[in-house]
BALO-584679 format. One record per atom (N, C-alpha, C): x, y, z; residue in three letters. Coordinates in pm, whole numbers, padded with zeros to 5 digits, always signed. Example, Ala and Ser with C-alpha at 12.3 -4.5 7.8 and 13.67 -1.06 7.14 Angstrom:
<nodes>
+01319-00569+00780ALA +01230-00450+00780ALA +01320-00330+00780ALA +01285-00225+00708SER +01367-00106+00714SER +01290+00003+00787SER 
</nodes>
This chain:
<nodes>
+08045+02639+01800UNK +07985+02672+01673UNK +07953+02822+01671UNK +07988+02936+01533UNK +07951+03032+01565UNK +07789+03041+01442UNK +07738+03144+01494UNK +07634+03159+01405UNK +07644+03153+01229UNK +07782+03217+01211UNK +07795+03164+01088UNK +07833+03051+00977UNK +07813+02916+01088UNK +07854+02794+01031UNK +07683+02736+01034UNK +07623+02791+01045UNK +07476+02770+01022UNK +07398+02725+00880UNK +07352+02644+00872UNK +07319+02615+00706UNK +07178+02635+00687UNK +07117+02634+00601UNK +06992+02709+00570UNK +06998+02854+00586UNK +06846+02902+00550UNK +06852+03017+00464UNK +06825+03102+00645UNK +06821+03258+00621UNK +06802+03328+00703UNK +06707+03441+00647UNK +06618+03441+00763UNK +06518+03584+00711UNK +06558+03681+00786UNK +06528+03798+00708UNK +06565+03934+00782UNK +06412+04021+00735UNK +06323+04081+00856UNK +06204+04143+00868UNK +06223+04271+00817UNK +06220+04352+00704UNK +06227+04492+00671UNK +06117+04600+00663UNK +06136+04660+00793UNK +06005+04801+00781UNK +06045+04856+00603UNK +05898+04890+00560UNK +05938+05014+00454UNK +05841+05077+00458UNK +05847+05264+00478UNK +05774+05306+00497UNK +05705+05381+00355UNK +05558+05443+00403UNK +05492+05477+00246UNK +05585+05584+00213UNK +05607+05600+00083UNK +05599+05718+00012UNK +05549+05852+00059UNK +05596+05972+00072UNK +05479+06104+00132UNK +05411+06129-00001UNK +05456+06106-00112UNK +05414+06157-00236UNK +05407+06100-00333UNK +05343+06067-00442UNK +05340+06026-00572UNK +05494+06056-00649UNK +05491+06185-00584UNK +05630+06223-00676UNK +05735+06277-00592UNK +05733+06187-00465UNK +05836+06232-00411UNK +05923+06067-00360UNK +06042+06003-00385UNK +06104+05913-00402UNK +06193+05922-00257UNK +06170+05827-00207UNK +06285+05790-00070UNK +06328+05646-00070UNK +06437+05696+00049UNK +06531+05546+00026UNK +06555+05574+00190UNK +06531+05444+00237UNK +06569+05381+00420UNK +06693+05267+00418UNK +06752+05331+00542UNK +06854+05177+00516UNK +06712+05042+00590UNK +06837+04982+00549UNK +06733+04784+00568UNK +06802+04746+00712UNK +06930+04718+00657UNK +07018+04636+00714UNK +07146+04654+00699UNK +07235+04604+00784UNK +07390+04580+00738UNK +07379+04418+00747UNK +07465+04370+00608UNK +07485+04224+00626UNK +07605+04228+00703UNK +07564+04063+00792UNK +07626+04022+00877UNK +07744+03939+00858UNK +07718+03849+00711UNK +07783+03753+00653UNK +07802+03810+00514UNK +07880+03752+00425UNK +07840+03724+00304UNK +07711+03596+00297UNK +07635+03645+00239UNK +07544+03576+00177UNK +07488+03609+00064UNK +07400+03483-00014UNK +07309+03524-00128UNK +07171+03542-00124UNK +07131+03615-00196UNK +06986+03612-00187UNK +06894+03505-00278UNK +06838+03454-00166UNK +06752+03361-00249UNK +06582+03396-00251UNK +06543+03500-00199UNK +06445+03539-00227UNK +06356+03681-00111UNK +06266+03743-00190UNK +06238+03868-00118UNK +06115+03884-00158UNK +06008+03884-00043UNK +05882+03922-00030UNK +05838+04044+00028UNK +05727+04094-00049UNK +05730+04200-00011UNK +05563+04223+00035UNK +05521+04262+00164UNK +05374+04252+00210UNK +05345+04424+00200UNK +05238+04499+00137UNK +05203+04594+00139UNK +05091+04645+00241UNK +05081+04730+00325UNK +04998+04730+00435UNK +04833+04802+00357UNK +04867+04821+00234UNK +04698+04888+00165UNK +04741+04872+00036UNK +04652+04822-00012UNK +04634+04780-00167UNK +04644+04936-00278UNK +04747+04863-00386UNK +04794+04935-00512UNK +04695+04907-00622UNK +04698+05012-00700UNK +04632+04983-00808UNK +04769+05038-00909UNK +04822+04935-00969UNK +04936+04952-01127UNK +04827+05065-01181UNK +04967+05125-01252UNK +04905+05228-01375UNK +05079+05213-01446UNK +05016+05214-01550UNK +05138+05161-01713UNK +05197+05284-01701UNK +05145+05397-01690UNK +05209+05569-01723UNK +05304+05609-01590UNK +05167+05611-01478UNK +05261+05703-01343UNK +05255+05617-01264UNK +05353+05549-01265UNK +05360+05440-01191UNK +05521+05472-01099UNK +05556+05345-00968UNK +05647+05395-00882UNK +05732+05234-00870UNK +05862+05231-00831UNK +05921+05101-00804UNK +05998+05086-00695UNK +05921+04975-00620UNK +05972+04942-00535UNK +06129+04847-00514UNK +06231+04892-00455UNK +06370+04782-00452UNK +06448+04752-00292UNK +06499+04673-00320UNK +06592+04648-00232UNK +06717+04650-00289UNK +06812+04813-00266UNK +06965+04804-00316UNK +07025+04802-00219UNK +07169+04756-00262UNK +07272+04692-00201UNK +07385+04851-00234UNK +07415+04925-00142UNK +07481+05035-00135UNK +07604+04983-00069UNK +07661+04894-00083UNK +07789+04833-00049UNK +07841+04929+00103UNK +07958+04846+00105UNK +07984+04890+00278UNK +08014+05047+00253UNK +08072+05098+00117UNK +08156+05260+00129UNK +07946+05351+00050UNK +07856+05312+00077UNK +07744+05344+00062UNK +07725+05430-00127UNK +07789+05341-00190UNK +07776+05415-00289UNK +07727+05334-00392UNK +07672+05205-00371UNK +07592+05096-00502UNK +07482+05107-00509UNK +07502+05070-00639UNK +07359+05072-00727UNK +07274+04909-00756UNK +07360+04821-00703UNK +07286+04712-00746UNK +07153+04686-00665UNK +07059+04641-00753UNK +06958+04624-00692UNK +06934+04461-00715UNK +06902+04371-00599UNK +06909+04237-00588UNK +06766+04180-00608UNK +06683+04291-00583UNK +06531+04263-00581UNK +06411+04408-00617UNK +06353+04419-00748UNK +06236+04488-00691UNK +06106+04507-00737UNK +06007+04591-00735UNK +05898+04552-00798UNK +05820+04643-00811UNK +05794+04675-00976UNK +05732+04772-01000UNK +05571+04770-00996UNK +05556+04906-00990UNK +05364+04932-01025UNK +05352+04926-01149UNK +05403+04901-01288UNK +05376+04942-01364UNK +05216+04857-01458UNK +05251+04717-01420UNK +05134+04646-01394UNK +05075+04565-01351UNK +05111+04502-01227UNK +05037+04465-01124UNK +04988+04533-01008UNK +04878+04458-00968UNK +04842+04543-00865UNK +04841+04468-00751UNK +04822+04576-00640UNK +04870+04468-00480UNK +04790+04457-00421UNK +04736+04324-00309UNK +04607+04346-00240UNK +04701+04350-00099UNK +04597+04471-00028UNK +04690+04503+00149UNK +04661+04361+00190UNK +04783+04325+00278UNK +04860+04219+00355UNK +04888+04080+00289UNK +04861+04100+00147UNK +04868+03948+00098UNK +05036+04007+00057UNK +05139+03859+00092UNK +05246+03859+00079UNK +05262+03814-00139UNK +05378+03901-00140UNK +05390+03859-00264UNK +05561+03865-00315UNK +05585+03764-00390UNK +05766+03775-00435UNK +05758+03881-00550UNK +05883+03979-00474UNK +05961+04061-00575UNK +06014+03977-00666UNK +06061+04076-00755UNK +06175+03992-00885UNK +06295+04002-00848UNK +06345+03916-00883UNK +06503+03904-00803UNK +06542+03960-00929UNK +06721+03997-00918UNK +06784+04049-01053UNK +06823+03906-01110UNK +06832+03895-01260UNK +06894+03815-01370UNK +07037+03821-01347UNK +07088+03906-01295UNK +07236+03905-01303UNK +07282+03822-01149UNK +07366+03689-01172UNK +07356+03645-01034UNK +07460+03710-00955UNK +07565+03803-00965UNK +07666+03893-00880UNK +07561+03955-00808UNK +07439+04004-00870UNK +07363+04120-00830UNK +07335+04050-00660UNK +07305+03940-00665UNK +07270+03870-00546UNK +07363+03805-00451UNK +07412+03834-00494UNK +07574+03807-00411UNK +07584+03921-00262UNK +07575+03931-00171UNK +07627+03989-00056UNK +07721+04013-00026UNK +07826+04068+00014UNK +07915+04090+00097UNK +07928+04156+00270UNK +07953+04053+00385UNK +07973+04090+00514UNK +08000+04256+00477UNK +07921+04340+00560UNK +07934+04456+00602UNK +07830+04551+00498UNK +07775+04521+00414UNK +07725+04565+00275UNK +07564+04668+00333UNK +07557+04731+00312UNK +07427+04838+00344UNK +07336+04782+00266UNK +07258+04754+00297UNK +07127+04765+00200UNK +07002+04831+00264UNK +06926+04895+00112UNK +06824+05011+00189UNK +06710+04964+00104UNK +06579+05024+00183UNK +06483+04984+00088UNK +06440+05121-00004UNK +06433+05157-00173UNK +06422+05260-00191UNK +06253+05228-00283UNK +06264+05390-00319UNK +06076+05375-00387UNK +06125+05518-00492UNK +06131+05486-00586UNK +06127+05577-00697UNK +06011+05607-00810UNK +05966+05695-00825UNK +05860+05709-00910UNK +05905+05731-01043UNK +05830+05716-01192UNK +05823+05785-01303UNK +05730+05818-01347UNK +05744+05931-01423UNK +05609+05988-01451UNK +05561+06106-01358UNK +05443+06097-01333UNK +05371+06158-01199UNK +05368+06060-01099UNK +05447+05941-01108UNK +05416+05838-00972UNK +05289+05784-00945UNK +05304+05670-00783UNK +05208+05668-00792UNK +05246+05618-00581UNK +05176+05665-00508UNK +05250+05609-00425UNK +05220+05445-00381UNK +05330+05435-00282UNK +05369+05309-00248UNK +05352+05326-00094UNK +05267+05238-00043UNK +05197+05239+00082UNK +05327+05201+00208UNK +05329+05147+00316UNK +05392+05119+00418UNK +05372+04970+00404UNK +05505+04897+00449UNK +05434+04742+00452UNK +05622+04692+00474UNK +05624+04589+00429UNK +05708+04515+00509UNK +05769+04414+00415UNK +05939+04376+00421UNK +05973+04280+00293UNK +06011+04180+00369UNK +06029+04080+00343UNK +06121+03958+00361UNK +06254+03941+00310UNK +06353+03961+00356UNK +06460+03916+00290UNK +06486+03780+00295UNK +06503+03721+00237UNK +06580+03554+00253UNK +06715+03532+00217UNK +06807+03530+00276UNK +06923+03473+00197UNK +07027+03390+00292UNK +07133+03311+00230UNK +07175+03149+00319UNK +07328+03245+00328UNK +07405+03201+00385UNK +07531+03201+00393UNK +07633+03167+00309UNK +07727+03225+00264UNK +07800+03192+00140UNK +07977+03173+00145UNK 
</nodes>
């Protein structure tokens, strides 16, 4: 049996680190997928509590920069714009509406990025869950 005849879902542990700035936006790789798989869900634990603001607010994602590192799809993410986060309580991102978006492909980059609008707002250090099964 190889690992990829495995059924049920698989988690993958993702560092993401804070923001240096309100208005300064970075992107880390995650992972390389191993399989094709889908995503069936992504949590995201913040290591110090957010306070949303509607104006300068920042968004957190998980994109999928395909194997030649040049995509834009984003499968999961979650903005400040109005909720707010309490440090270490786990909470689900929004997955995308579009179901391709969640679709994987063996070899596929994915990074965790943090973009601000506005004046931003930053986004602390903390940690996602990926979930997704084999396809």
């Amino acid at each position: 049996m190889q690992l990829a005849e495995l059924g049920g879902d698989w988690s993958f542990q993702i560092p993401a680190y804070a923001m240096a700035g309100a208005t300064t936006s970075r992107e880390d790789v995650a992972v390389r997928v191993p399989y094709n798989m889908l995503v069936t869900g992504v949590d995201w634990v913040p290591q110090a509590a957010v306070t949303a603001n509607g104006t300068n607010f920042s968004t957190l994602s998980l994109r999928n920069r395909g194997a030649a590192g040049a995509g834009a799809t984003l499968p999961a993410s979650r903005s400040y714009a109005a909720t707010n986060s309490v440090a270490f309580v786990p909470e689900a991102m929004t997955l995308s509406a579009t179901a391709t978006d969640l679709q994987l492909t063996a070899g596929d980059i994915l990074t965790v990025q943090m973009i601000f609008t506005a004046a931003g707002l930053v986004i602390p250090a903390g940690t996602l869950r990926l979930t997704a099964r084999i396809r």
